[in-house]
N, C-alpha and C positions, 0 to 999 in steps of 0.2 A: 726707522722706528715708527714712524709714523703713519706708515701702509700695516704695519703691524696693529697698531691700535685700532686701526678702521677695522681690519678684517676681524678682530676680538669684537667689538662695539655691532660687526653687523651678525656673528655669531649670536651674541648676547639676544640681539634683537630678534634671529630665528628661532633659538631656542625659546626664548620668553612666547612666541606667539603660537610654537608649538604645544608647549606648555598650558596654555590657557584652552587650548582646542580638546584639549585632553579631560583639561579638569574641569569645564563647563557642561558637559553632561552630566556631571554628579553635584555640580551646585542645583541642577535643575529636576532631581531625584532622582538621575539615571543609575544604572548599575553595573556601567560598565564602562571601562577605559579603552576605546579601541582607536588604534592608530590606523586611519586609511591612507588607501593608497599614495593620493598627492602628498599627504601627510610627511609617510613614509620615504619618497623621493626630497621630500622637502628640507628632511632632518638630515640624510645624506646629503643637499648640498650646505647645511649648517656644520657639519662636522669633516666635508673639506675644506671650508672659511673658514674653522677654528684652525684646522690641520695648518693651511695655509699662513697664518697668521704667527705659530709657533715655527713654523720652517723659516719663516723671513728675522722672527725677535732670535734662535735660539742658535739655529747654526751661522756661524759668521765666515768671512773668510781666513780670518785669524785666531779662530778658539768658539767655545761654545760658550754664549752670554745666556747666565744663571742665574734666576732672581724666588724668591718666597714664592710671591704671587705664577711668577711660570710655571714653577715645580707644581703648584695644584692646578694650574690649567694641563699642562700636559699629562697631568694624572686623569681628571675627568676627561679630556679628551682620549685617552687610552680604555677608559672604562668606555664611553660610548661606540669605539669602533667594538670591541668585543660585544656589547650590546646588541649593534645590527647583526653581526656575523651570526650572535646565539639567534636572535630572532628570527631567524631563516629555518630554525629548526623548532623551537620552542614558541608558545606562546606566552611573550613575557610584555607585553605592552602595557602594562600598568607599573612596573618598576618605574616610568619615565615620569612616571607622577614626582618621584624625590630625583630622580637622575639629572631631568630636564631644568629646576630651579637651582639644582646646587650648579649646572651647567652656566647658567643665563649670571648668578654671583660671580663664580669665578672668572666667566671672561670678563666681568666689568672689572673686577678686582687687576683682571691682569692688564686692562687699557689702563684703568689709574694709577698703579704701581708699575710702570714698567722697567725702570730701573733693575742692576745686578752687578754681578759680578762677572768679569769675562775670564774662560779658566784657558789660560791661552797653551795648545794643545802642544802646539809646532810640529814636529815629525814624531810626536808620541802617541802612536796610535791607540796604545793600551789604555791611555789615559783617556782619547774620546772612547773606545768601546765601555769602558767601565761607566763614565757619565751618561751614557746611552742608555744600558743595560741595567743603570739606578732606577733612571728616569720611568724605564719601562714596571718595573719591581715597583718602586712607588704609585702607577699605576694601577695595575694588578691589587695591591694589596690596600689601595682607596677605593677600590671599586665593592671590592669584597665589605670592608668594614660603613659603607652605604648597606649594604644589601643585608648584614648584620643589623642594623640597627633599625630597618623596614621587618625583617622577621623576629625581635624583639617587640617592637609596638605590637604583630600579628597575634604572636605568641601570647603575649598580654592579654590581649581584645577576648581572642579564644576563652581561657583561663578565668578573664576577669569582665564578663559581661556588660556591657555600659548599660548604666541606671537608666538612660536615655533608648532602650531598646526598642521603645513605639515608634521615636522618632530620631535616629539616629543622627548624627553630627555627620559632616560633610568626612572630617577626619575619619571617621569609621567606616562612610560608605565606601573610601578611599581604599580603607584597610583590606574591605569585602573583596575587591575587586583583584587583590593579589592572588598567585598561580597560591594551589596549595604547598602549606611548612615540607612534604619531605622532597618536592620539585625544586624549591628554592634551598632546601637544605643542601641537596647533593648539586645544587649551583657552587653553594656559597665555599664546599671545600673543593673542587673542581680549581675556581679562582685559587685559592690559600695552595693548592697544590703545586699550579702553576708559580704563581709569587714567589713560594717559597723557594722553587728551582732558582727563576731568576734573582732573589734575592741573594742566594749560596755565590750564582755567578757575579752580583755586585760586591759580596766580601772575598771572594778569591781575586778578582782584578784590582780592591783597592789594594789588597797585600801589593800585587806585583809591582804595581804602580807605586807605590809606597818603599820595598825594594830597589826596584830602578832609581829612584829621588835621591833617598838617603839612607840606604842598606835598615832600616825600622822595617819589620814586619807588619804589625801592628801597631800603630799612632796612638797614641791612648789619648786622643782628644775626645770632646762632647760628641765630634759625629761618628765617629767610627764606635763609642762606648753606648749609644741609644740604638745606633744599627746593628750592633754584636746582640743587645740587649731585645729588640725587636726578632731578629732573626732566631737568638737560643727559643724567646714564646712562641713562637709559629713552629720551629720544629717538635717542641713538647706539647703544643696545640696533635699535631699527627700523629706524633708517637701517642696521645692519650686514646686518638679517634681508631689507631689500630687495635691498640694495645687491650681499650676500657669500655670502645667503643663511645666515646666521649660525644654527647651531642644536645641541642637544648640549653638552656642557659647558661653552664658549665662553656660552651663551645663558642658561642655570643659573644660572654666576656672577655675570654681567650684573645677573640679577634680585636676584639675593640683594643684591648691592653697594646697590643702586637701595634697594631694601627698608631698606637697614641705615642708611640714608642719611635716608630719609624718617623715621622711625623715631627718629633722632636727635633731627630737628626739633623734635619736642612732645614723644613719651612720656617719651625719654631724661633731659629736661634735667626736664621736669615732676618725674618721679621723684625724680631728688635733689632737687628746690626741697622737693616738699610729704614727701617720706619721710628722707631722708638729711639734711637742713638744718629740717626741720618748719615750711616757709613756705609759705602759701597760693598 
């Protein structure tokens, strides 16, 4: 556990110094967020110490150990390998203005919290692919509901001009600096698309698994009722974007709802179980 914590603590500390390299040209009136080269090689080796770090706390030799705080580290770490991957094609180097600080929180949050739940798998494999396969889905669909709430603020700024226009706020030169709303738009359902695939694959494995236990379909506990609940908003999120062509803040809040939803499932309840009530 304890190679685990360093390797989050020194993540923390990659992301935070990549982070500041970023946003120091715009404290200084720059207007623009460019990731260089070293940079760039930099953040991939911060995002194999994060990887790393989660390989050592998550898979065990006896089950996969599950904690609140893991479940949002291995989400932001699933958003930023998708990040580098997009970035080879796209220029998206000023996302990392919100990506990289909610990175640098969540691995302190996960050295400080490292505690969990160990779900001990034994010969059932349906049961690690299904925890596997959340883990990823909750990825996916944290990354999207960041990138939501970065084209929200855009959206806004656009819309609603800062009174401050002679001399804008650091927070706005920030905003400038984003790809344009319909590059990020067909980002942010691209994400939701994928999510929602792997999401589908998260409730069809808990069924089985939930079968194979104790012949129950569907649990009607708190996580399986905010994940059913998360999963019906994101698919009527798509059926709106085919259907209505749904987009704009109508589609924002869609996500966020879905996000707030999913989020409930594990991290939420985890939280109070192992920090608020101090139960494993």
């Amino acid at each position: 556990m304890s190679a685990s914590i360093t390797f989050h603590l020194l993540a923390a500390l990659a992301y935070g110094l990549i982070g500041l390299s970023l946003w120091r040209p715009l404290t200084r009136g720059g207007q623009h967020a460019v990731l260089s080269g070293p940079s760039r090689i930099a953040l991939l080796g911060a995002i194999v110490l994060h990887g790393a770090g989660l390989l050592l706390t998550i898979v065990l030799p006896n089950g996969l150990h599950l904690g609140w705080a893991l479940a949002l580290s291995a989400a932001i770490w699933l958003g930023l390998v998708i990040f580098w991957f997009d970035s080879l094609f796209l220029r998206l180097d000023s996302l990392l203005l919100i990506l990289l600080p909610a990175a640098t929180i969540v691995c302190l949050l996960a050295a400080l919290f490292p505690n969990g739940t160990i779900a001990h798998h034994g010969d059932s494999r349906w049961l690690r692919a299904h925890l596997l396969i959340a883990l990823i889905a909750y990825g996916l669909i944290t990354v999207a509901a960041l990138h939501a709430v970065f084209m929200s603020a855009l959206e806004r700024q656009l819309h609603q001009p800062s009174r401050q226009a002679l001399k804008p706020s650091l927070f706005h030169r920030a905003l400038d600096t984003m790809p344009p709303l319909l590059v990020q738009e067909a980002l942010l359902f691209r994400l939701i698309r994928f999510g929602f695939v792997v999401l589908t694959l998260t409730v069809a494995t808990g069924m089985v698994v939930s079968l194979r236990a104790d012949g129950t379909l569907l649990p009607m506990d708190h996580k399986s009722l905010f994940t059913l609940l998360s999963w019906l908003t994101f698919g009527a999120l798509l059926a709106g974007r085919h259907i209505w062509g749904w987009r704009g803040h109508k589609a924002l809040r869609w996500t966020l709802v879905g996000f707030a939803l999913l989020i409930l499932s594990y991290s939420g309840t985890r939280f109070v179980l192992d920090v608020l009530l101090h139960r494993g």
